[in-house]
NUKE-918842 format. One record per residue: x, y, z of N, C-alpha, C, CB in turn. Coordinates in pm, whole numbers, plus 50000, padded with zeros to 5 digits. Glycine has a CB too. Layout:
N
XYZXYZXYZXYZ
...
% end
This chain:
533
500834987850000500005000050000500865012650000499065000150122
501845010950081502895026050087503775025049972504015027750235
503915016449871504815018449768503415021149698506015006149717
502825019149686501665024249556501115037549570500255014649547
501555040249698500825060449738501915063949690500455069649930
502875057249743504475065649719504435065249542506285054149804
504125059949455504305059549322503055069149251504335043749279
502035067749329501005075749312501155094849319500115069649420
501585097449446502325109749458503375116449358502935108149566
504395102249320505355106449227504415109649115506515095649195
504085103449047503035106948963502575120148916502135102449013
501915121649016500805136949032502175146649052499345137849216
503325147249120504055154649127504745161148986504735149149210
505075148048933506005150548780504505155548683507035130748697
503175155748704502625160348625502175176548626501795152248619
502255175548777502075189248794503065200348738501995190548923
504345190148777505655196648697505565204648574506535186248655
504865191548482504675194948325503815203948305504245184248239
502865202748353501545211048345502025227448400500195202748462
502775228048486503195240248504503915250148481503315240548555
504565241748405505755248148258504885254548151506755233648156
503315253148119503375260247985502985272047974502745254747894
502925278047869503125295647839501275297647910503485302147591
500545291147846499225294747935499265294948062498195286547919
499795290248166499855288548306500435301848342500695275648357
501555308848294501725318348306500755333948259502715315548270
500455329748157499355341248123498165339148212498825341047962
497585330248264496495319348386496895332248439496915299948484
498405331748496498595338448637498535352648610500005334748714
498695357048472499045372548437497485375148456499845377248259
496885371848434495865376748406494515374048501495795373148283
495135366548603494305366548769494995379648823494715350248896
496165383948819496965396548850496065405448789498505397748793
496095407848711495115417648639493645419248662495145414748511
493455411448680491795414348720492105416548879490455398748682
492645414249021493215419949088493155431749143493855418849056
494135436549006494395447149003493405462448898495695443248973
492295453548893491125461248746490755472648840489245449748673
490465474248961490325484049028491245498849016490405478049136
492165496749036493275503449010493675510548879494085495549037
493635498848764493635506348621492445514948613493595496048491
491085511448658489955518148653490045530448737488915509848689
490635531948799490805546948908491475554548830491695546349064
492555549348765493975555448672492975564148584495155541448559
492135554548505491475561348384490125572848471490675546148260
489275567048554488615581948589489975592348641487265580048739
490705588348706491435602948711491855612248612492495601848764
492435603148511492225607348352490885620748337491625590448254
489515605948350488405617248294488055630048337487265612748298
488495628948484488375640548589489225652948542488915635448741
490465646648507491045656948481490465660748358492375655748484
490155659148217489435666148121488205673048187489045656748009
487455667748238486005673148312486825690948311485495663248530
487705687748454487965701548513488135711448443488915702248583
489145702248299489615718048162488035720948118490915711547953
486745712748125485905719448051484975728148137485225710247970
485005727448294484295737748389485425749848339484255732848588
486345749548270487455762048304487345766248107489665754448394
486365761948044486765762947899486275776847874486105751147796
485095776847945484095797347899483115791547773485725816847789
483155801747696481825798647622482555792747451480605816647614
484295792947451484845790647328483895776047248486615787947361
483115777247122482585762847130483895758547055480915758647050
484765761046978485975755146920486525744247040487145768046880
486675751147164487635741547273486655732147299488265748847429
485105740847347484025730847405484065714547358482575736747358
484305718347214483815703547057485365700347097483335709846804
486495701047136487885692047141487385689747290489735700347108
487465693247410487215688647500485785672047495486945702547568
485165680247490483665665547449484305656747362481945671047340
485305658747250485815649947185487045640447236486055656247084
487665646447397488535642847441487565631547550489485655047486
486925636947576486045626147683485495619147638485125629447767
484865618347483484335605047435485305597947376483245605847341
486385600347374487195592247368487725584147480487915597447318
487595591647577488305585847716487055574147759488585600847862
485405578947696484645568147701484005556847615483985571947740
484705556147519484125548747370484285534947430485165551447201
484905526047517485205517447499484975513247636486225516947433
484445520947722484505527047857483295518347953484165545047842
482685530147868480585532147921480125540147830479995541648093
478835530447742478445536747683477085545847695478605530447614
476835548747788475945562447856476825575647806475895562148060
477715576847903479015585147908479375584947736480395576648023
479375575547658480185582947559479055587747463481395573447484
477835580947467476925583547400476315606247386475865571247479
476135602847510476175619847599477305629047541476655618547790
478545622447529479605636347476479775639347306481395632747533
479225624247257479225623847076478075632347050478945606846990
476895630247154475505639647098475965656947152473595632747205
476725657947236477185667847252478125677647163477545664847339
479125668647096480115669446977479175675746852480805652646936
477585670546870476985666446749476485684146751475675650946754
476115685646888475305699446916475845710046945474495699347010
477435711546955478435725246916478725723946757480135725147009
478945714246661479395713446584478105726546468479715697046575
476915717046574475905721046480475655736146473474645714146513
475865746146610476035756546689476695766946588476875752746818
477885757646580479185765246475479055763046323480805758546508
477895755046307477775755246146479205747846097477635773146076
479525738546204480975730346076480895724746037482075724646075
480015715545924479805702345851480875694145876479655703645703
482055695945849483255690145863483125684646023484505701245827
483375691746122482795688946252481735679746312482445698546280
480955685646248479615680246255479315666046201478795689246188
479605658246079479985652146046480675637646077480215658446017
481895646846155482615636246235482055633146331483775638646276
481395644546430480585639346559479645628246508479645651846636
479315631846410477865618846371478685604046307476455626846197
479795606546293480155590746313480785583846407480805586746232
480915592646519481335588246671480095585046695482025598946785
478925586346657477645586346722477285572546641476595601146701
477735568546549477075559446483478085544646529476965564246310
479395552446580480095541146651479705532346750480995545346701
479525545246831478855542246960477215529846938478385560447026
476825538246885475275525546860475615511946845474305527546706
476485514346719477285501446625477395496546800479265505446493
478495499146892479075492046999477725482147104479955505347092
477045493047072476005487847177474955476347133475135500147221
475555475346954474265463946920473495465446880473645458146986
472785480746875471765488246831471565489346655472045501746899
471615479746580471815472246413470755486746355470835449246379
469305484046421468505493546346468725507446338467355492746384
469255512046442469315528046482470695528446422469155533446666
471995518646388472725522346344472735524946216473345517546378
471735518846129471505511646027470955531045946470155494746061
470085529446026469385543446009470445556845996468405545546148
471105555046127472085571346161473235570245998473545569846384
473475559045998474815560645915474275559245734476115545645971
472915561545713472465562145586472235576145562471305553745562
471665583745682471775594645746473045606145649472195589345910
474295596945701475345606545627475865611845516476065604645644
475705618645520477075622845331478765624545413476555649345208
479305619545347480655623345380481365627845223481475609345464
480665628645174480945637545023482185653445078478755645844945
483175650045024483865664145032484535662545166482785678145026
484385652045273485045650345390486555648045400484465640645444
487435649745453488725649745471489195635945444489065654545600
490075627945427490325613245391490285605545609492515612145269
490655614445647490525609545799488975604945842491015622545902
487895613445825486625611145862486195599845774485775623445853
486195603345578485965591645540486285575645561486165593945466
487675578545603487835563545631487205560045747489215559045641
487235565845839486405562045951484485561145925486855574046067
484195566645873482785559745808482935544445737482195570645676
484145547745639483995533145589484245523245682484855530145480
485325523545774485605512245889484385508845965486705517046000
483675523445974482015516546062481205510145981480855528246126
480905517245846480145508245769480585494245776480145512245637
481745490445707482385479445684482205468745857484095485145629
482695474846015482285469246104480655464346095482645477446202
480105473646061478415472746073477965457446002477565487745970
478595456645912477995448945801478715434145854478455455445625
480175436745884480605424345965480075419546075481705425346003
479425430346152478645426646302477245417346241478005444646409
476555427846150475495417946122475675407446088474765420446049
476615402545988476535388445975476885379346105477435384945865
477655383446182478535375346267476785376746392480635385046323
476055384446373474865384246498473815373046394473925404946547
473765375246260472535365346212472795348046187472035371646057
474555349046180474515329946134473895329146050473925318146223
473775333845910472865327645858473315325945733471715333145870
473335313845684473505305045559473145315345417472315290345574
472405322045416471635330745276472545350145311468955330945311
472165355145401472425365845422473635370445480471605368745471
473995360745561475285367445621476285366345512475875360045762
476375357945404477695358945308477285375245268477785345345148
476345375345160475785387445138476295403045209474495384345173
476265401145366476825409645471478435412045443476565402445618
478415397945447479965400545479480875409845336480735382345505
480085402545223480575410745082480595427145099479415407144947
479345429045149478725442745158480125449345239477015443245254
480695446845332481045448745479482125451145376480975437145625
483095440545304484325438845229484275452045105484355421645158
483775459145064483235466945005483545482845058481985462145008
482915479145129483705491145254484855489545304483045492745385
485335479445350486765480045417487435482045261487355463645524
487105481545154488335483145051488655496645052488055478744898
486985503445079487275519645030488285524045167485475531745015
487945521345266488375519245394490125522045422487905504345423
490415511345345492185510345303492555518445244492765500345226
491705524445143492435530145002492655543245100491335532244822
492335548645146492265561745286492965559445366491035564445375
493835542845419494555544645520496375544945485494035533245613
497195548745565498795547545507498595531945549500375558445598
499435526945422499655509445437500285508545499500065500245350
501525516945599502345510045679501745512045830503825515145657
500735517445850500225518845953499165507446031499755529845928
499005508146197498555495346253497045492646235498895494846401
496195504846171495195501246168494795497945979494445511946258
495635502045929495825496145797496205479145826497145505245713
496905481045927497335461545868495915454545949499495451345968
495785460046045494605453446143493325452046054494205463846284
493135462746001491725457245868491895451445796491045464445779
493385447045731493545441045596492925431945647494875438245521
494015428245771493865410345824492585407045869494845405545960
491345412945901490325415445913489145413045800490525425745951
490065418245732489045418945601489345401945542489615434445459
490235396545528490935380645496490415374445585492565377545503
490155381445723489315366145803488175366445764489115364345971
487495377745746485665373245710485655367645598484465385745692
486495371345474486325366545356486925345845329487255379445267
487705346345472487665328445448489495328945445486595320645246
489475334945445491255337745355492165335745479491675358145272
492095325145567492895324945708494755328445708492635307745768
494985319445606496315323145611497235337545545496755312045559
496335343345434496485357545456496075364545532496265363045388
495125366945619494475370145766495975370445837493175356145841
496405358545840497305354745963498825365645890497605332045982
498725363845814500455368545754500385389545744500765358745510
499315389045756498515405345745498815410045883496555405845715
498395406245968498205413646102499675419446139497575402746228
499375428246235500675434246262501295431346381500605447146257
502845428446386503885418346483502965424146643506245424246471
502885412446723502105419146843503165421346961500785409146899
504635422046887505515422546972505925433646966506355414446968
506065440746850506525455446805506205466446930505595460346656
507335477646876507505486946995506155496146931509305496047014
505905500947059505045511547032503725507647024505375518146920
503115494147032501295492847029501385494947183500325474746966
500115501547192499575503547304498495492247358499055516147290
498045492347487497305483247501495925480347417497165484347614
495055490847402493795489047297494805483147183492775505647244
495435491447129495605482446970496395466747000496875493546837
497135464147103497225450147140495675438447151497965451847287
495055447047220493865440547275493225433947126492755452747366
492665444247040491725444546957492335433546852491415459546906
494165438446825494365426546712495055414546758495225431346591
495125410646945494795398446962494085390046989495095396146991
492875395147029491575388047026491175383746865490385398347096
491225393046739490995388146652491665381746597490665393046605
492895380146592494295370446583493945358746604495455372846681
493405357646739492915347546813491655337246760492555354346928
490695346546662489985340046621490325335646504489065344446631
491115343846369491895331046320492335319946328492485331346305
493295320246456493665308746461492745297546507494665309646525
491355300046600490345293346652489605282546531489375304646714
489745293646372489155288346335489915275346204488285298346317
491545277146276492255275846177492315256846279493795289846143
491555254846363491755244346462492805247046564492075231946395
493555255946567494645255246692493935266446789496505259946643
493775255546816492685262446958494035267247104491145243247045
494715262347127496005266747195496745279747167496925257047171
496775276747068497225291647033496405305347029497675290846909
494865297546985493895312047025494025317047191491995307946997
493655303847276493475305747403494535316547437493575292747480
495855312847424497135322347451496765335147389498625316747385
496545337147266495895352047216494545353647298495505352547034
493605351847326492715354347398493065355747557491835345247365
494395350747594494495357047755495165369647731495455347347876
496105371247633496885384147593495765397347595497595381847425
495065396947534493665403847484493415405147601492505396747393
492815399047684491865397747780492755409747909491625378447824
494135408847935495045413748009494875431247941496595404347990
495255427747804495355445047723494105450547799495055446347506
493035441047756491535451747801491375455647949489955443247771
491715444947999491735453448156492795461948188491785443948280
494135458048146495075475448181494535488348092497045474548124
494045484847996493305496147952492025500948025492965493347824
491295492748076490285496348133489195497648031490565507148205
489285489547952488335484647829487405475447872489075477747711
486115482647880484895472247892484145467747753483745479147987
484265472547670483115470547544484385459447476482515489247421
484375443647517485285438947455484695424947475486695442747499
485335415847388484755399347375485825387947411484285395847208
487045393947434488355384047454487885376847590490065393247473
487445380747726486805375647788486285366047775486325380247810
485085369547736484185357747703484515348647620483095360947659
485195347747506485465336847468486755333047506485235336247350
487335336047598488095330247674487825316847727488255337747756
486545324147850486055316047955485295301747859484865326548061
484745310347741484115299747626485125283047625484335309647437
485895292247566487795281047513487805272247658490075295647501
487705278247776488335269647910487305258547932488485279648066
485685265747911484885256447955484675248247859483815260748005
485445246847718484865236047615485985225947655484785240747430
487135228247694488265225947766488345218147877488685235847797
487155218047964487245211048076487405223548204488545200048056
487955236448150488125242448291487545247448335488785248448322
486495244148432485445248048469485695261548580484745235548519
486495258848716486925269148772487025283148665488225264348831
487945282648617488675293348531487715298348459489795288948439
486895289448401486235293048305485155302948364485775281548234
484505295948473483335305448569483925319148575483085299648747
485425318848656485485332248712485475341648584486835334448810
486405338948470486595347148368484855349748315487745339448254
483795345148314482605348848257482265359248342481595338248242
481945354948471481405366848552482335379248563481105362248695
483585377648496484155393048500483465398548391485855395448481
483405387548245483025391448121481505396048143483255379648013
480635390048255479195394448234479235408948286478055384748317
480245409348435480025422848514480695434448371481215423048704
481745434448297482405443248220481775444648144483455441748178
480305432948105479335442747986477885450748049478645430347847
478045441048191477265454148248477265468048272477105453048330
478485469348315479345480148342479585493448215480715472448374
479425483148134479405494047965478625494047889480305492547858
477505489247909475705488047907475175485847773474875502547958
475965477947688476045471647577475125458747581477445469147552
474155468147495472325454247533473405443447429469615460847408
473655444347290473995428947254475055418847351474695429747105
476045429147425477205421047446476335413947599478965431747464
475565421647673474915416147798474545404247777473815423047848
473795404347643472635390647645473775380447565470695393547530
474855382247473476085372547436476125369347500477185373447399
476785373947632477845375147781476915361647866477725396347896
475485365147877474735362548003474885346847981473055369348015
474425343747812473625334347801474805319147820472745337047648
475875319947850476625313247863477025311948003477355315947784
476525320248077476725319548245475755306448282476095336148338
474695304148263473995291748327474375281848303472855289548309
475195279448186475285266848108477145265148192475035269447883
478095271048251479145271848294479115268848431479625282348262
477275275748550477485271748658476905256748645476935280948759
476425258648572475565240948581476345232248580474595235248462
477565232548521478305223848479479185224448632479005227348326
479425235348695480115237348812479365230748934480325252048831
478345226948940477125223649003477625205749026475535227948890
477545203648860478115191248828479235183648840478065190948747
479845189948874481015189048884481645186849088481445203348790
480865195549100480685191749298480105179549292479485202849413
479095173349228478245163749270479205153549284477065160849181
479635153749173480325143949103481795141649206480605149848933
482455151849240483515157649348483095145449527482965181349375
481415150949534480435141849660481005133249641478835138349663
480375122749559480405112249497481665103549462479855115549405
482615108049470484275098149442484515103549588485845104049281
484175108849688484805111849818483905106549872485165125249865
482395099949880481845092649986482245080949907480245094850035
482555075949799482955062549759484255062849839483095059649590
485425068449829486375067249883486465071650038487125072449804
485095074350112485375075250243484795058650309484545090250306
484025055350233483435039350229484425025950253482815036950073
485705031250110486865025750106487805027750241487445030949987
487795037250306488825045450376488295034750513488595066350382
487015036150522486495033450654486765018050650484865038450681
486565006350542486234996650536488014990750560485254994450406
488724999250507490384991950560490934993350685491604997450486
490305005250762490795011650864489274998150948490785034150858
488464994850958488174987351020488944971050982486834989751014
489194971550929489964955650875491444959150951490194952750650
491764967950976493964970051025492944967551205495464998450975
491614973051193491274975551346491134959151417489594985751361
490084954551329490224936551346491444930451388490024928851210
492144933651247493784927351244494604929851351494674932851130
494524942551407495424945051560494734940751664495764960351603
493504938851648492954931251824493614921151839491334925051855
493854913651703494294904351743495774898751792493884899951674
496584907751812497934911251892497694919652003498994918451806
497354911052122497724910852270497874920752329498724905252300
498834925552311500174938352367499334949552292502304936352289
498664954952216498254964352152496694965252132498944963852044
496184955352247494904955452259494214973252281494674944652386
495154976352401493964987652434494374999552371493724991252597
495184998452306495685008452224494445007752072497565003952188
494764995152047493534993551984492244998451963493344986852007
491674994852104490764998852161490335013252145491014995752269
491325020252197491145037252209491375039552055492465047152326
492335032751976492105039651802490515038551745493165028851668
489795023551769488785019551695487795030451773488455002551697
487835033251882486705045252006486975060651853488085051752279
488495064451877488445075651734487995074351639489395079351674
487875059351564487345059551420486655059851409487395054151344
485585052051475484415056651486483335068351514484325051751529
484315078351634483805086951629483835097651513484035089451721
485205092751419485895101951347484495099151209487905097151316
483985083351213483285080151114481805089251122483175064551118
481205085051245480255092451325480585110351225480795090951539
480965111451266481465129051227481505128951089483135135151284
481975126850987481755121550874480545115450848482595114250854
480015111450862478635105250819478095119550820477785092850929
478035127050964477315139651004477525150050875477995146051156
478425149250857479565161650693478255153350605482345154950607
478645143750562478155138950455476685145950446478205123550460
475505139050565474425142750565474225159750485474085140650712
474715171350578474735179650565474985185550434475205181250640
475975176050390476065178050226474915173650134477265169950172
474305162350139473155161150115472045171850127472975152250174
472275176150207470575188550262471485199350161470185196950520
472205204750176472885212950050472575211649927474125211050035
472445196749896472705193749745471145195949677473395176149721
469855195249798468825198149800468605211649760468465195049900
469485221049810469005236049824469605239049696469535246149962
470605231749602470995236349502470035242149402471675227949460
469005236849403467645241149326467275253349312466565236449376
467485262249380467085274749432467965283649439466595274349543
469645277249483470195287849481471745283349446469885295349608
471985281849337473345272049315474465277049334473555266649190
474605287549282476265293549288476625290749458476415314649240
475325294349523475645298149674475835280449731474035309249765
475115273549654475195256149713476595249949687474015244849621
477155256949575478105249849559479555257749626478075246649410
479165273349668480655278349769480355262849884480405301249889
479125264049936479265255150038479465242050045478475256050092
479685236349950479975217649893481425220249899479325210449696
481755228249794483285230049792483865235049927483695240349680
483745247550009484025239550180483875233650258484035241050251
483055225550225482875214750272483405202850315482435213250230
484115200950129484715190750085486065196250124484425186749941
486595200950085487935204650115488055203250303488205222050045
487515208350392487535205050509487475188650524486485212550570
486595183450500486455171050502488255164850433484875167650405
488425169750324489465161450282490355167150381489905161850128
491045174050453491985176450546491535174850673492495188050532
490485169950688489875162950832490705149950830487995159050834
490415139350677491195131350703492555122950671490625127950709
492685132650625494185132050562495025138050704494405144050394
494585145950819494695146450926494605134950995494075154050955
493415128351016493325115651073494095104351068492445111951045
494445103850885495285093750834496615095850911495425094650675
497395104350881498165108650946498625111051112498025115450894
497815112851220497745109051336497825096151349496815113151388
497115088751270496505072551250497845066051252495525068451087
498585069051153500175067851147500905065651229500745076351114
500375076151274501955087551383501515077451513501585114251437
500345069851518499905063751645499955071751755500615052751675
499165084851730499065099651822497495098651833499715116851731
497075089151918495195090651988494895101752064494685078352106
496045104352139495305115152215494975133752121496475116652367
496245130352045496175141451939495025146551850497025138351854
494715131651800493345127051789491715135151835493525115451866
491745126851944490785129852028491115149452025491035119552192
491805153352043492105169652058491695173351932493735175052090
492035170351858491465172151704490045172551650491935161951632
489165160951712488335162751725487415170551815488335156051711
487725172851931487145178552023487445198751965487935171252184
488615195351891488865217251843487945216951739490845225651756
486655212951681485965213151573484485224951642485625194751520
484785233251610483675245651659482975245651567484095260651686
481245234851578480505235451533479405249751553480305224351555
479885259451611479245274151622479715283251514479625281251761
480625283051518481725293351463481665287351329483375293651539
481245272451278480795271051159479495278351109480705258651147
478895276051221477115282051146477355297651152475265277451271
478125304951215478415316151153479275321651057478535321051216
480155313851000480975315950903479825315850795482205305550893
479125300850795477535298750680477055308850695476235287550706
476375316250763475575333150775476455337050755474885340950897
477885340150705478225354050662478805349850542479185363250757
478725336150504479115337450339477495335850294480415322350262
476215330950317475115338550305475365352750275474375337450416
475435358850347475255375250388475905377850236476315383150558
477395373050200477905383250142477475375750005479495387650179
476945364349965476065359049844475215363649850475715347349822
474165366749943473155372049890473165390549837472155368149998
474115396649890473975409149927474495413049749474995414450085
475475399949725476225400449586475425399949505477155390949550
474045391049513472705394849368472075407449390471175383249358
471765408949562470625417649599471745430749619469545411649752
472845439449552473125452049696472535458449738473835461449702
471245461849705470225474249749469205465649785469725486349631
469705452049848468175446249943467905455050095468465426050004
469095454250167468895463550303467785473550268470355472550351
468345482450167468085498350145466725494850115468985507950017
466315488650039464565483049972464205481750064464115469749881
464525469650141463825468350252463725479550372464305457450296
464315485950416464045496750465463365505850426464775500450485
462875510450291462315518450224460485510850281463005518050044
460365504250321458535493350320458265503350522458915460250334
459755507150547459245512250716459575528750698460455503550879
459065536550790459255550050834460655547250919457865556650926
460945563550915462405561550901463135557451084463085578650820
462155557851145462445553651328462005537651312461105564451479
461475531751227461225516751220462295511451116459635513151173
463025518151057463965512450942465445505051048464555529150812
465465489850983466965483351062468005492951062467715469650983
468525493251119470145500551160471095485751156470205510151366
471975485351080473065475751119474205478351188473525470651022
474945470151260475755471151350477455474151235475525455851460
478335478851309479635477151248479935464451196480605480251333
479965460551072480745447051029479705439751006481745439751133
478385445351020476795433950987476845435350869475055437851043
476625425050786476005427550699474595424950666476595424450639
473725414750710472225415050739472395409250947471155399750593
471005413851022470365410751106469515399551117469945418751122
469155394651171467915385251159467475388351120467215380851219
466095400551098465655405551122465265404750937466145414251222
466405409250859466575411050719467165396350662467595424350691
467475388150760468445373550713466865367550668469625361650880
466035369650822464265359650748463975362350566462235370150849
463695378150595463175378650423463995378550387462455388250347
465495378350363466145371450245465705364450217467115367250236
465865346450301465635332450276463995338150164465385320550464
463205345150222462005339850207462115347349980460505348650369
463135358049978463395366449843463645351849724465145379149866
465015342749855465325333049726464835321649709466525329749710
463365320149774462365310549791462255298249892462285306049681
462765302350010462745295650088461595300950185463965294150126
460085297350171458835305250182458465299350358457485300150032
458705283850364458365277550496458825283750626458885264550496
457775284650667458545289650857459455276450872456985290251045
458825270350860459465252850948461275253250900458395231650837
460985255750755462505257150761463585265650743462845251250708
462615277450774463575289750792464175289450920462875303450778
463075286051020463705280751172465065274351149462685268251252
464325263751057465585251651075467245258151052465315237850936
467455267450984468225276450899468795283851000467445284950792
467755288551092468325304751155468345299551290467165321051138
468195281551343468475281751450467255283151586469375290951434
465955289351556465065292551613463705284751584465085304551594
462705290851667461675280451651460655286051558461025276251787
459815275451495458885279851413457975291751460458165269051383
457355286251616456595303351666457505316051684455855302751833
459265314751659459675329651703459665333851570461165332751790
460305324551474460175328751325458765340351299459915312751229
457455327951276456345334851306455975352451379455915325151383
456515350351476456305359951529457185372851514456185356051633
459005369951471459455379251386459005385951268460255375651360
458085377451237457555379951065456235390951108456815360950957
455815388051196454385391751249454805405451311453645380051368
456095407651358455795422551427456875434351338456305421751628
457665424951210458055430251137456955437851021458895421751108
456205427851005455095436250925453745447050943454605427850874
453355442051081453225453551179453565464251148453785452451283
454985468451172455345479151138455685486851026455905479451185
455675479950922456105483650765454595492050751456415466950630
454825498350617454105512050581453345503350503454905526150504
453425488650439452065481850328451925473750426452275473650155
450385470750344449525463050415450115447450433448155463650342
449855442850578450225433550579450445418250461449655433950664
449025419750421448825410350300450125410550196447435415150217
450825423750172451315428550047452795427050107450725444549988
452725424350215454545424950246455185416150210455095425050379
455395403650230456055394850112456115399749974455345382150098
454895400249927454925404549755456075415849692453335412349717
456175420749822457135435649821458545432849799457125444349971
458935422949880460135416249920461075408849801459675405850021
459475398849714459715393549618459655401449506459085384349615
459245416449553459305427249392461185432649368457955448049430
461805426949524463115437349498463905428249343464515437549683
464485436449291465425431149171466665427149234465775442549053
467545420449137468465412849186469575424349059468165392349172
470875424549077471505433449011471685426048892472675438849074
% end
């Protein structure tokens, strides 16, 4: 048995080895650093915006500076939030118009048609940019109409899939990017970035690939890194080397957050690549950055892209605990059934009877205790129904405790240390567990609901509204109607939950609504009206 763990260990050791050598493991790590640190790049850039803000409280009535200032901030927000950039292009749109500059004016209206384009908005873009003449426009503005047209026409196909129309699109789209080029200097990065652009929609992968521009070269900044390695990335995705996209898609994914780029897709099909992959961890966290970063930049197509791949990633994470249960009560079955067979086997040597004795008194209790884990995991695996992300933080500490409960045990077991044992078991603060559970509650629920407190306080006058303590994050008081928000409706087992009895439950509920400003009947309904973020 100890040469087969011992070969077993070697094993897992030399693989971990390998596995930890490759260039993805390192970008893995670049880019958990980075999100980290997304706070920080994001402060960098409002300080940025702040500072333009201030030159335009200090501009006077010049509209010449007014239209470069608004043009400096929708830039600082194009890629940002699109509220914010939407607001300074219609602004661009309404000095330009002020000053009578077509030329001006003009350009504001294809920042404006960008912006839509970003958000998904096909019809209203469809509309604004038929809208234009760029007849007589400078070669700078024209090309930038053609790059939107030409984007426009690529977005639609790439949103319809469709066998009849999207080729059609994509021609249309190619059409524009030609006029597009003929306007840009060929040695420049957004000249090579469309060529290669224009060769991937048209099928043309390996000119695509030989087009793009070196992503090593001095002087790209992070956006133009970002933009032509995510699409880099999808070349190669579609060229079958899926390894090599993934690596361009963590590159991307890093550019957009030191930039502080939310209107972006390297994300998500990141997390896409990990979870077709098997990596389920990785894959989760990278979506929910990708869902929060299209919330954050309020892009209706990229939200509902973003979302619709979040259920199908926790489910699988869901699945993946079960499954996790399931080879650890098989192997605690195993664990128990040898450790009673060594227990047999030593009674029967004399001299080591009561030593015996006092080990088989631990295993049992140790089993006892374990059985208890297990159960509990079970009633969990129940509540997954209702509320999963939150069922499965708690399976996964679960399990992990459990596995160093006895890999602890094993180990004492060894060391032939009972009394150590027994101490081991006896330091297990089944209190200090059920409050750790209420406060990773607290901070799951507070993470769908943040403005549940505040709602709920809003149903009382302001001498009946909860007050929380330093470091609370819900009271009883607000812990009841949670349970009852994420459908846990029964007194019987909200008690069971909070520790108390069905009549105090009851009667919390009863003098809580009492005092609220709606009618009793309507107070639940209220509870269940709050939104979830």
């Amino acid at each position: 048995m100890t040469r087969i763990l011992g070969c077993l260990m070697a094993l897992l050791t030399l693989q971990m080895y390998v596995f930890g050598k490759s260039p993805q493991d390192s970008l893995l790590k670049e880019l958990n650093r980075s999100i980290e640190n997304a706070a920080v790049y994001d402060a960098l850039k409002m300080k940025g915006i702040d500072s333009i803000k201030r030159t335009l409280a200090n501009a006077g009535t010049d509209p010449g500076v007014r239209y470069h200032i608004y043009q400096l901030l929708y830039e600082q927000y194009k890629v940002f939030n699109f509220d914010s950039a939407f607001v300074y292009a219609r602004l661009m749109e309404k000095v330009a118009g002020e000053m009578q500059d077509q030329q001006r004016l003009t350009y504001a209206r294809t920042r404006i048609g960008f912006i839509l384009l970003s958000s998904g908005m096909f019809t209203e873009t469809s509309a604004f940019l038929n809208s234009l003449d760029v007849t007589g426009m400078p070669d700078s503005i024209r090309s930038q109409y053609y790059l939107m047209k030409s984007r426009f026409y690529y977005d639609l196909a790439d949103y319809n899939q469709d066998r009849y129309y999207s080729p059609s699109y994509i021609h249309q789209g190619s059409i524009y990017m030609d006029s597009a080029l003929h306007l840009l200097p060929p040695s420049s990065f957004e000249y090579q970035y469309n060529r290669g652009l224009q060769y991937y929609k048209m099928g043309n992968l390996a000119a695509a690939r030989n087009s793009y521009p070196d992503l090593n070269q001095p002087g790209l900044n992070y956006r133009q890194l970002a933009v032509a390695a995510c699409t880099l990335g999808y070349i190669y995705l579609h060229a079958h080397e899926t390894d090599t996209a993934i690596e361009l898609m963590y590159r991307s994914a890093i550019a957009d957050i030191k930039s502080s780029t939310k209107e972006t897709m390297a994300m998500y099909t990141l997390a896409t690549l990990l979870f077709e992959k098997g990596d389920i961890k990785n894959a989760s966290h990278f979506i929910e950055k990708a869902v929060a970063e299209a919330a954050f930049y309020g892009a209706r197509q990229r939200k509902v892209q973003v979302s619709s791949i979040l259920p199908i990633i926790e489910q699988e994470r869901v699945n993946t605990a079960e499954e996790r249960t399931r080879s650890l009560l098989i192997y605690a079955s195993i664990v128990t059934l040898l450790l009673i067979a060594v227990v047999i086997l030593a009674i029967t040597v004399t001299r080591q009877v009561r030593k015996l004795k006092v080990a088989q008194e631990i295993i049992t209790a140790a089993h006892l205790k374990q059985q208890e884990i297990n159960n509990q995991l079970l009633e969990a695996n129940k509540i997954k129904e209702e509320y999963v992300g939150y069922c499965f933080n708690i399976y996964a500490s679960y399990i992990s405790k459990i596995e160093k409960l006895k890999q602890t045990l094993e180990q004492k077991l060894t060391e032939n240390k009972p009394s150590e044992l027994k101490y081991l078991i006896n330091n297990i603060n089944v209190r200090q567990e059920r409050e750790d559970l209420f406060t990773t509650f607290d901070r799951v629920f507070l993470k769908i609901f943040p403005h549940f407190v505040e709602e709920f306080n809003n149903l009382f006058e302001p001498v009946n509204q909860v007050v929380l303590r330093e470091n609370e994050l819900l009271n009883t008081d607000i812990r009841i109607f949670a349970l009852i928000r994420i459908g846990i409706t029964d007194n019987e087992k909200i008690a069971r939950i909070l520790e108390y009895s069905v009549n105090t439950i009851y009667a919390y509920k009863t003098k809580i609504k009492k005092r609220s400003l709606v009618p009793n009947e309507e107070f639940e309904n209220r509870i269940m009206a709050i939104k979830a973020l």
